[in-house]
C-alpha positions as CSV (number, residue, x, y, z in Angstrom):
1,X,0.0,0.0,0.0
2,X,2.5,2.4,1.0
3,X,4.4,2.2,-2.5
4,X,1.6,3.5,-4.1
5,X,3.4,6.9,-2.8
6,X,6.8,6.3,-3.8
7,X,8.4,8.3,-6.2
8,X,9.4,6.6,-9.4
9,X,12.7,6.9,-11.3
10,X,11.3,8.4,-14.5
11,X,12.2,6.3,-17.4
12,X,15.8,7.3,-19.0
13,X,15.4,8.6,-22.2
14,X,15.7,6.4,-25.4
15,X,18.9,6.8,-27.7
16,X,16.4,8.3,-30.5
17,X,15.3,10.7,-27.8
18,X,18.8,11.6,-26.9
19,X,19.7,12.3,-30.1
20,X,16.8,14.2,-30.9
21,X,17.2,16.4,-28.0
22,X,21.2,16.9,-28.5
23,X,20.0,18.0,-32.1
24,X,17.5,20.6,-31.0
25,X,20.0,21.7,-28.1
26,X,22.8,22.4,-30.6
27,X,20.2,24.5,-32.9
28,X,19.4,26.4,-29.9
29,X,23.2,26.8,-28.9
30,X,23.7,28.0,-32.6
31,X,21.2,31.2,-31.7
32,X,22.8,32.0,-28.5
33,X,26.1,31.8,-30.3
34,X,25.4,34.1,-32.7
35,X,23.2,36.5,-30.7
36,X,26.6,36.3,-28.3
37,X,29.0,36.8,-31.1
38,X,26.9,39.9,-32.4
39,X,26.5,41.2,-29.2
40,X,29.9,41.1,-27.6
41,X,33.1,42.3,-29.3
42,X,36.4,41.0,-28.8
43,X,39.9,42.7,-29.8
44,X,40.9,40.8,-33.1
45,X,44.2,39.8,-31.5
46,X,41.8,37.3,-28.8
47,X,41.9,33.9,-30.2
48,X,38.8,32.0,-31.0
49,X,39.3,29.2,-28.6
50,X,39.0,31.8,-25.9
51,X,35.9,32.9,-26.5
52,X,34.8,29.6,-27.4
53,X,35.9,28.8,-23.4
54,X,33.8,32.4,-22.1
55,X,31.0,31.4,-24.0
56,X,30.9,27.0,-22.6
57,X,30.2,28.2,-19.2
58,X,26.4,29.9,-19.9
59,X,26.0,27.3,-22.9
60,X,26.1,24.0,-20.4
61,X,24.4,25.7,-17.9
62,X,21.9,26.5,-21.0
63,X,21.8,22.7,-21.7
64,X,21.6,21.4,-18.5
65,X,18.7,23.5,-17.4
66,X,16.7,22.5,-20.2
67,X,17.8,19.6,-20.7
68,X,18.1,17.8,-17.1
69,X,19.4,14.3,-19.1
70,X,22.3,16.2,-20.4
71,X,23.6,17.2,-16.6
72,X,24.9,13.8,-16.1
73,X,26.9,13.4,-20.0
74,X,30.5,13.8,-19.2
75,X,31.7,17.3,-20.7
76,X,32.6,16.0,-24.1
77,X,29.2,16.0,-25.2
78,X,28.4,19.6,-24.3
79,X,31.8,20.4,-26.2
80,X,30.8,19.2,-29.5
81,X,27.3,20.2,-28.8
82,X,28.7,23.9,-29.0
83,X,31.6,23.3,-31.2
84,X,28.9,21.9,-34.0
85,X,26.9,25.5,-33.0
86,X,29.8,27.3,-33.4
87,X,30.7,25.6,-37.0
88,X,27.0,25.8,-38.5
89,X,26.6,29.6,-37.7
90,X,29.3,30.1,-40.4
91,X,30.5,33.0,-38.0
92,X,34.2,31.3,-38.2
93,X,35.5,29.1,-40.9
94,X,35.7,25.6,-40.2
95,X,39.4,26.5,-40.6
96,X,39.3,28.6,-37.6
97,X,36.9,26.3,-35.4
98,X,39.2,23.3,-36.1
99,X,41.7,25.4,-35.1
100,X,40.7,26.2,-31.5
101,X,39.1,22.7,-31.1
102,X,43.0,21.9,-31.6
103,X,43.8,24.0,-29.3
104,X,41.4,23.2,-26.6
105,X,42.0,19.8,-27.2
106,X,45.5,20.6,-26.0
107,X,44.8,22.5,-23.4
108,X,42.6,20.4,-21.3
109,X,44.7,17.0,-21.9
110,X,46.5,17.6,-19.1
């Protein structure tokens, strides 16, 4: 009788959901990306992969507000999540966001 009022784990989401929702979350990234990008300007001489790094910390918390499955996914997948915004908005050249993926890459190996 009494686990009638127990709260249930809600059912994890299916891969197809997953992916669904990583698709519409990188969409939504690309928007803030380039509404951030238009709004704020950097000095030319400030390296993409910098403000690729300002821009990760209001981007997972994006994600993982509106997305509560995401707050678990190791950090990876909130990377390429923005990294794949960053590429589509066609604000950089894939030149340039290869580039600081590279460099990030590097960086955070240690």
């Amino acid at each position: 009788m009494f686990g009638l009022f127990k709260r249930r784990k809600p059912t994890p989401p299916s891969s197809d959901e997953l992916e669904s929702h990583m698709v519409i979350a990188t969409g939504a990234l690309l928007t803030k990306w380039t509404d951030f990008h238009q709004q704020l300007k950097f000095k030319s001489d400030v390296p993409l992969s910098e403000i690729i790094e300002i821009f990760i910390v209001p981007a997972r918390e994006y994600v993982t507000s509106t997305y509560p499955e995401f707050s678990s996914a190791p950090n990876q997948v909130v990377w390429m999540m923005v990294f794949s915004a960053v590429m589509e908005s066609g604000t950089h050249s894939k030149e340039a966001v290869n580039e600081a993926v590279a460099e990030l890459e590097v960086k955070y190996a240690k």
